[in-house]
C-alpha positions in Angstrom: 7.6 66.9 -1.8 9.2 65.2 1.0 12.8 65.8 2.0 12.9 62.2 4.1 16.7 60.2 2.4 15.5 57.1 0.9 17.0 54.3 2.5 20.4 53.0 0.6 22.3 49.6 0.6 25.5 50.1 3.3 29.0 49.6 2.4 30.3 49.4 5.3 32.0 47.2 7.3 33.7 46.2 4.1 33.2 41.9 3.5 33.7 41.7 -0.3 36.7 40.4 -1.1 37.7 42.3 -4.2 37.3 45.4 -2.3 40.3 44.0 0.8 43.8 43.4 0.9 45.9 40.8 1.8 46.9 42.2 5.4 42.8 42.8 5.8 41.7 39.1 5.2 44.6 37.6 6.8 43.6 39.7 9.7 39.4 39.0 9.3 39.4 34.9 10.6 37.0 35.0 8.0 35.7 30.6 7.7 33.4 30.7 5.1 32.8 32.6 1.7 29.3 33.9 0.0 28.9 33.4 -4.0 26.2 35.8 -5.5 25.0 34.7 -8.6 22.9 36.8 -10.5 22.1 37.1 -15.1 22.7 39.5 -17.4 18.9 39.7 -18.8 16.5 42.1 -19.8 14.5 43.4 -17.7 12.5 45.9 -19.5 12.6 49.6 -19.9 13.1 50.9 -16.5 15.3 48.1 -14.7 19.1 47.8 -15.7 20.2 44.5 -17.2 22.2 43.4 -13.8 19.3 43.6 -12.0 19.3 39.9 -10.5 23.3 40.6 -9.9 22.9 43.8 -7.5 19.8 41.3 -5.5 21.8 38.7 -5.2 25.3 40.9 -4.1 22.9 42.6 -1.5 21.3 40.5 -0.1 24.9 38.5 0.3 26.7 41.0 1.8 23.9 42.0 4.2 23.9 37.9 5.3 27.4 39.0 5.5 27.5 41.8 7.5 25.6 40.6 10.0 26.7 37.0 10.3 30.0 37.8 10.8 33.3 36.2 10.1 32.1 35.9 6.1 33.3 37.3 3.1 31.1 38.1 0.0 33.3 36.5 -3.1 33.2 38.4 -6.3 29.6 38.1 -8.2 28.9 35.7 -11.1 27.3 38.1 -13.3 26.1 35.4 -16.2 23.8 32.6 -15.2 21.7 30.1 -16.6 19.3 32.6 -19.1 18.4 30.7 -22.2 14.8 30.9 -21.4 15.2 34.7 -21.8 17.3 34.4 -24.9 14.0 35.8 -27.3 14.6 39.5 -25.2 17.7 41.8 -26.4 21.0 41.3 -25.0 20.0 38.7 -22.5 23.1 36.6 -21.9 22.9 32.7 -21.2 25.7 30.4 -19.8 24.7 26.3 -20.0 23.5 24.9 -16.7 26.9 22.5 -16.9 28.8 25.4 -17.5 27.5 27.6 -14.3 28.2 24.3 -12.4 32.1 23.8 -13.8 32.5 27.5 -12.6 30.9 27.2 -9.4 32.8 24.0 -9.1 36.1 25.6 -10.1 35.5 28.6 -7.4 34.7 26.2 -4.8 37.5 24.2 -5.4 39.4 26.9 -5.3 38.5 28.2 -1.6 39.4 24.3 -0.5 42.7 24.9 -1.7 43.0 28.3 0.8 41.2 26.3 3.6 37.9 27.2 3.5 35.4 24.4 3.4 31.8 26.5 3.9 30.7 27.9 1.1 27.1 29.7 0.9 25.5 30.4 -2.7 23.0 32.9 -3.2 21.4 33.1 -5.9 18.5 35.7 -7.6 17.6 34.0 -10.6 15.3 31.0 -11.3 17.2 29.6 -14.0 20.7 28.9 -11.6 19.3 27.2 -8.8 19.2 23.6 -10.5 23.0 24.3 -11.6 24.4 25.4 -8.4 22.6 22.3 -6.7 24.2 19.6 -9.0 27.8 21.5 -8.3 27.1 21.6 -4.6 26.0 18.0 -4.5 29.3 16.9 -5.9 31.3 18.9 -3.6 30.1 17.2 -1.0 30.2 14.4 -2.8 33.8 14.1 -3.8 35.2 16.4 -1.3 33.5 16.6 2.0 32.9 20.4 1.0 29.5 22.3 3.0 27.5 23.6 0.4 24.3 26.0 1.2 22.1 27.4 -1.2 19.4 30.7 -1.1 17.2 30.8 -3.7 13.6 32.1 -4.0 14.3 35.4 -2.8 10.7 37.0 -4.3 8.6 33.9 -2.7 10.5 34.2 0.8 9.7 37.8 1.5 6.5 37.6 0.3 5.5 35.0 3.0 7.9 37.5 5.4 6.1 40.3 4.8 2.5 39.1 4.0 0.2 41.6 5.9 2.6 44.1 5.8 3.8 44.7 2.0 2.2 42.9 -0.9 5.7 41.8 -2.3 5.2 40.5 -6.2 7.3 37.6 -7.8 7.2 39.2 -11.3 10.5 39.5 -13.6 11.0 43.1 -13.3 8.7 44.5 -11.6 7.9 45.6 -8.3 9.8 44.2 -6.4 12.7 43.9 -7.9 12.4 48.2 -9.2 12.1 47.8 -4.8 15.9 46.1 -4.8 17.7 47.9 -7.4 16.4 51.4 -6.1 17.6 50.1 -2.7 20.7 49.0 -3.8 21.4 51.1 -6.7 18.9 53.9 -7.9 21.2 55.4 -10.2 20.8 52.3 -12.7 16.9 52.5 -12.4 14.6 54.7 -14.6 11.5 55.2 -12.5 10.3 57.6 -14.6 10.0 54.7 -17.6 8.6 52.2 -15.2 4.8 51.2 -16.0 2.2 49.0 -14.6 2.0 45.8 -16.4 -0.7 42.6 -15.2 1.4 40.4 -12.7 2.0 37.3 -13.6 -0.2 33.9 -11.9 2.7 31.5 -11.2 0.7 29.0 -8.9 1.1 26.0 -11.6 1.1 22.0 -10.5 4.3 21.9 -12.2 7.3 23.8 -13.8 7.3 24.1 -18.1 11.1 24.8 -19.0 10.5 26.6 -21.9 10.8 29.7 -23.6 9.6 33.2 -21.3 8.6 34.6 -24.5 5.8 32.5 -24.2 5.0 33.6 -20.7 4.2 37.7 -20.9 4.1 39.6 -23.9 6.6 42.1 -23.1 9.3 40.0 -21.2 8.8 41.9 -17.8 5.3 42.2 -16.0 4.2 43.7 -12.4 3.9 47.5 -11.4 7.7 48.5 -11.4 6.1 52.2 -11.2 5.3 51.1 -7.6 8.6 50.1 -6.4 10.6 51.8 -3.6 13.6 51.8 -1.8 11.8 51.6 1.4 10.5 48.1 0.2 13.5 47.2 -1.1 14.9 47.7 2.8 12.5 45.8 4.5 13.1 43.0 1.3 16.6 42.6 2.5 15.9 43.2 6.1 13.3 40.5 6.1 15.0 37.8 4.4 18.3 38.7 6.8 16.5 38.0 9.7 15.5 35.0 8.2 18.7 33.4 6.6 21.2 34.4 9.7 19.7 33.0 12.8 19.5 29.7 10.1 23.4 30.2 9.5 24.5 30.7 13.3 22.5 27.4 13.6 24.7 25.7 11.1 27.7 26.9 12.8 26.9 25.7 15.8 26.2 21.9 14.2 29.3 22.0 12.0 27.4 22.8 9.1 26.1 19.1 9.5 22.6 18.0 8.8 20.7 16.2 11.5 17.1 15.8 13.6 17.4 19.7 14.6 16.8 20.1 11.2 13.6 17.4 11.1 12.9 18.4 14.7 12.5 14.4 14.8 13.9 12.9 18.0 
């Protein structure tokens, strides 16, 4: 058996804002705010029902950390789940409710100044939600709005030759991010090898997932690892950050550097 220390999600330097007091954000010049969003679904047997909540709080507060000058806002651990409703003890807010919150904490850092606001999201049913709330924040208050969504698809093009990263619902990758970020909630020992899921379809169905795989998860979560799950988050940092610097230097305005159109 090996004795090599699984990689594990840092907690250090501290960015989420629940964790800091007043003297230490006062102090931090911190101009602009992360929202994780994550669902309270099942994800079968091995993979604990936050599982989209720790990705998207990871993955935050490592844009976080290394960006700089960011804090990671407390996590929104309902989103939009009705399509997962058929599974036990999956939760569901309405896609107009997510957007009233998301709304209300936005509003809410333009009252304290703060007027960049980057969503991140790790669960295909918030995305549409978070983008009509971001739309009118720009809209009606001037307010830069960034969204990450897609997290599965990203690193699989990231990583493509290196790891064959799966977008299943609770499967490998995702067994990958939670023993990363929080083994003690997975149960490896319960994980299994279901048939992944083919997801290359002309268009989207919003539907029912019962419909979609017979036991409401698919993909080998037996084969996850913490070692994926670090060159997951690794991947996708060094992909959203330089992206974010970018922004800050452009005042968070869009323009031809993004069409690379002269």
């Amino acid at each position: 058996m090996s004795d090599t220390i699984p990689p594990r999600r840092p907690s250090a330097p501290e960015v989420r804002l629940e964790r800091l007091t007043g003297a230490a954000v006062a102090e931090g010049g911190y101009d602009k705010a992360f929202l994780p969003i994550g669902a309270t679904e099942y994800h079968g047997p091995s993979l604990p029902y936050g599982t989209d909540t720790v990705t998207a709080e990871t993955l935050a507060e490592a844009f976080a950390r290394d960006l700089g000058g960011s804090l990671v806002l407390p996590s929104l651990s309902y989103g939009v789940s009705h399509h997962h409703l058929a599974w036990p003890w999956t939760l569901s807010l309405r896609p107009d409710t997510l957007a009233l919150v998301v709304r209300d904490i936005a509003e809410s850092l333009l009252h304290h100044g703060l007027k960049k606001l980057v969503i991140v999201s790790a669960h295909d049913g918030n995305p549409p939600a978070a983008n009509v709330a971001a739309r009118i924040l720009s809209q009606e208050h001037g307010m830069a709005v960034a969204i990450f969504s897609g997290w599965q698809g990203k690193a699989r093009r990231l990583l493509a030759g290196e790891r064959d990263i799966d977008e299943d619902h609770a499967g490998q990758s995702e067994m990958s991010l939670v023993l990363y970020a929080a083994p003690e909630t997975a149960r490896l020992d319960l994980a299994d090898h279901q048939p992944n899921q083919f997801m290359d379809h002309p268009i989207d169905l919003i539907d029912s997932f019962a419909g979609t795989v017979p036991l409401g998860y698919s993909g080998n979560a037996a084969g996850g690892s913490a070692e994926e799950g670090a060159a997951i988050v690794a991947a996708l940092t060094g992909l959203v950050v330089p992206f974010l610097r970018e922004l800050d230097e452009r005042g968070w305005k869009r323009g031809t550097w993004m069409s690379k159109i002269e």
